[in-house]
C-alpha positions in Angstrom: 0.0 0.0 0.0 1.2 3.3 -0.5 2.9 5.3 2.0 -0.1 7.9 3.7 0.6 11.1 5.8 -1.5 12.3 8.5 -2.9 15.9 8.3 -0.3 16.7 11.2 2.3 15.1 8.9 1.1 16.7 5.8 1.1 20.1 7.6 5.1 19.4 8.8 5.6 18.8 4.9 3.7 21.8 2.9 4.7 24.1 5.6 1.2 25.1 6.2 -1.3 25.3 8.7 -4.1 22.8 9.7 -6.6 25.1 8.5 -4.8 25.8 5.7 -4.0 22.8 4.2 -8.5 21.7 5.1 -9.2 24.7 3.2 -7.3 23.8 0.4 -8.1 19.9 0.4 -11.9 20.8 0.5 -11.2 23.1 -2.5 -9.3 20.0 -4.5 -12.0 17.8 -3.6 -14.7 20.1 -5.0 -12.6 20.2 -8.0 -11.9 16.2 -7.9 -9.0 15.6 -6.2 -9.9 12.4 -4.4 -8.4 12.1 -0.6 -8.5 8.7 1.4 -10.1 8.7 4.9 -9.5 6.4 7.6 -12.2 4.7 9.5 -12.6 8.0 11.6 -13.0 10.1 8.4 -9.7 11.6 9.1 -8.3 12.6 5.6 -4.7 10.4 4.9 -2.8 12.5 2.1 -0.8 10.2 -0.6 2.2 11.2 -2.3 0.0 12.5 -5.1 -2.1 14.2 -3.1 0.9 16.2 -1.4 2.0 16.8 -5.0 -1.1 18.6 -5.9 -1.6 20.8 -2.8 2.3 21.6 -3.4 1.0 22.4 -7.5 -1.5 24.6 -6.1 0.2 26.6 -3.4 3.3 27.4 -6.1 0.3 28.0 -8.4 -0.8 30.8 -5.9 2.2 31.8 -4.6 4.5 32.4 -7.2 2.2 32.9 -10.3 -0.5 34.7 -8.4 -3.0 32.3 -9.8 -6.3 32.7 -8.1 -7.1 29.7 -5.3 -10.4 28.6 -7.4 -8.2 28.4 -10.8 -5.3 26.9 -9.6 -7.6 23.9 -8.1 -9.3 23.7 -11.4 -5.8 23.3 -13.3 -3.8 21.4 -10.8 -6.4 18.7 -10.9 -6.6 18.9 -14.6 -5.5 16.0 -16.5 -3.3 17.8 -18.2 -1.3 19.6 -16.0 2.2 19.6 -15.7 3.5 18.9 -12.4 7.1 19.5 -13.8 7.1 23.1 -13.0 7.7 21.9 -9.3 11.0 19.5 -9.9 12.5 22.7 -11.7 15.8 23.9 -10.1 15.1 28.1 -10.0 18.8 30.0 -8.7 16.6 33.4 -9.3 12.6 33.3 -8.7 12.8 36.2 -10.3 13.7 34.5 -13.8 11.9 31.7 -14.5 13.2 30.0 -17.6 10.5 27.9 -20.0 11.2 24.3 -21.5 10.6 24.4 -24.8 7.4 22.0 -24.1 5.5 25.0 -22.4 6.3 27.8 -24.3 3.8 26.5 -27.7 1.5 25.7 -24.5 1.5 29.4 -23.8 1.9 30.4 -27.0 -1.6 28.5 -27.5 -3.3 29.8 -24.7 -2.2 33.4 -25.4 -3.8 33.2 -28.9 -6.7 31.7 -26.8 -7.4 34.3 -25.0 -6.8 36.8 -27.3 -9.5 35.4 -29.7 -11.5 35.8 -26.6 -10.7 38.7 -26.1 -11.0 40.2 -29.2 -14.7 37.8 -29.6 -15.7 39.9 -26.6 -14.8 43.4 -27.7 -17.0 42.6 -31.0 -20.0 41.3 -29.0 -19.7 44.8 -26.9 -19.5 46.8 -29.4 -23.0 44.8 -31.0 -24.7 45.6 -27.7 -23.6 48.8 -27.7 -25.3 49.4 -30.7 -28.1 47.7 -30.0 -28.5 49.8 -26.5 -28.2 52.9 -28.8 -31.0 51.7 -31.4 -32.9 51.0 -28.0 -32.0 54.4 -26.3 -33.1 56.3 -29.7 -36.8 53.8 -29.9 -37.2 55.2 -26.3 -36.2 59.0 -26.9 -38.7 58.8 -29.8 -41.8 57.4 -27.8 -41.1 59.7 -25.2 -40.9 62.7 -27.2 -44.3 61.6 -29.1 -45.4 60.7 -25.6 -44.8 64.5 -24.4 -46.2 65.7 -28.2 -49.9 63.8 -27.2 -49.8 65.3 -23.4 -49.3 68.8 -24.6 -51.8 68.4 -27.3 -54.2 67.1 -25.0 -53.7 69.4 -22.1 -54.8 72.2 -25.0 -57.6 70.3 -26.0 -59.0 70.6 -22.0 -57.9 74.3 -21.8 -60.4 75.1 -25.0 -63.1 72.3 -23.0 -62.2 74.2 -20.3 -62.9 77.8 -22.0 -65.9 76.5 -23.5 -67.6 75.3 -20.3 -66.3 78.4 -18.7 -68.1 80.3 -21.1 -71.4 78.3 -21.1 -71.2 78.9 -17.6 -71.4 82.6 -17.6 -74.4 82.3 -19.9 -77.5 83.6 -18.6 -80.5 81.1 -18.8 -82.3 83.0 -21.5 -79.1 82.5 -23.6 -78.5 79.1 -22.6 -82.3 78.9 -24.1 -82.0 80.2 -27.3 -78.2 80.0 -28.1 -79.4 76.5 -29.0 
């Protein structure tokens, strides 16, 4: 059977705490990372385990890869755990195999399709939204036009009833 670390051990190992290192189990497991239990549901971390928490703190740490993404690609299937066996003199300089950098390369144009798919799906709402914004100006405005029309329509009504008003009865009478 393989060789299993407590969460005490696996602590001692990453260099993190206890809550730390739950937090970040619970996050692999959501994402799929599977993590024995003994038979008092303690979680037992393999080797393979340790090497994915280890993937996903130097993930956050060093890339400043979000906690959420770095689950999701550490417990990718295609993920290269290599990154972690390289010997860095400078962390500032971080030199690329010649595998990763088409990788990149791929994912840059990627997201720049992406990119550039967004920026032409704005700019069709825009347009839309100004179409919409001119429909609505338009109604308005011929909303206001009917108002004013009819508010001078009751000011004549208004006159007119005014007027019949001041009529005496005799010219009520005859007026007809």
């Amino acid at each position: 059977m393989e060789n299993v670390l407590t969460p005490k051990e696996a602590t001692e190992q990453l260099e993190v705490t206890a809550e730390t290192l739950k937090k970040y189990s619970l996050l692999l497991e959501k994402n799929g990372m599977k993590v024995l239990r003994n038979n008092r549901g303690h979680r037992q971390y393999s080797n393979e385990n340790i090497k994915v928490i280890k993937a996903l703190i130097y993930l956050n740490k060093e890339k400043s890869v979000n906690l959420e993404d770095a689950a999701s690609m550490v417990t990718s299937s295609d993920f290269d755990f290599t990154i972690l066996d390289r010997n860095i003199t400078n962390p500032n300089v971080i030199t690329l195999s010649s595998s990763v950098i088409p990788l990149q390369n791929e994912v840059a144009a990627t997201v720049l399709n992406q990119i550039q798919y967004l920026q032409n799906e704005l700019k069709v709402r825009n347009k839309k939204d100004d179409e919409f914004q001119k429909i609505v100006t338009n109604r308005l405005e011929e909303q206001r036009n009917l108002i004013i029309k009819q508010e001078e329509a009751l000011k004549k009504l208004n006159q007119q009833l005014e007027a019949e008003r001041k009529k005496s009865f005799w010219q009520k009478l005859f007026s007809k």
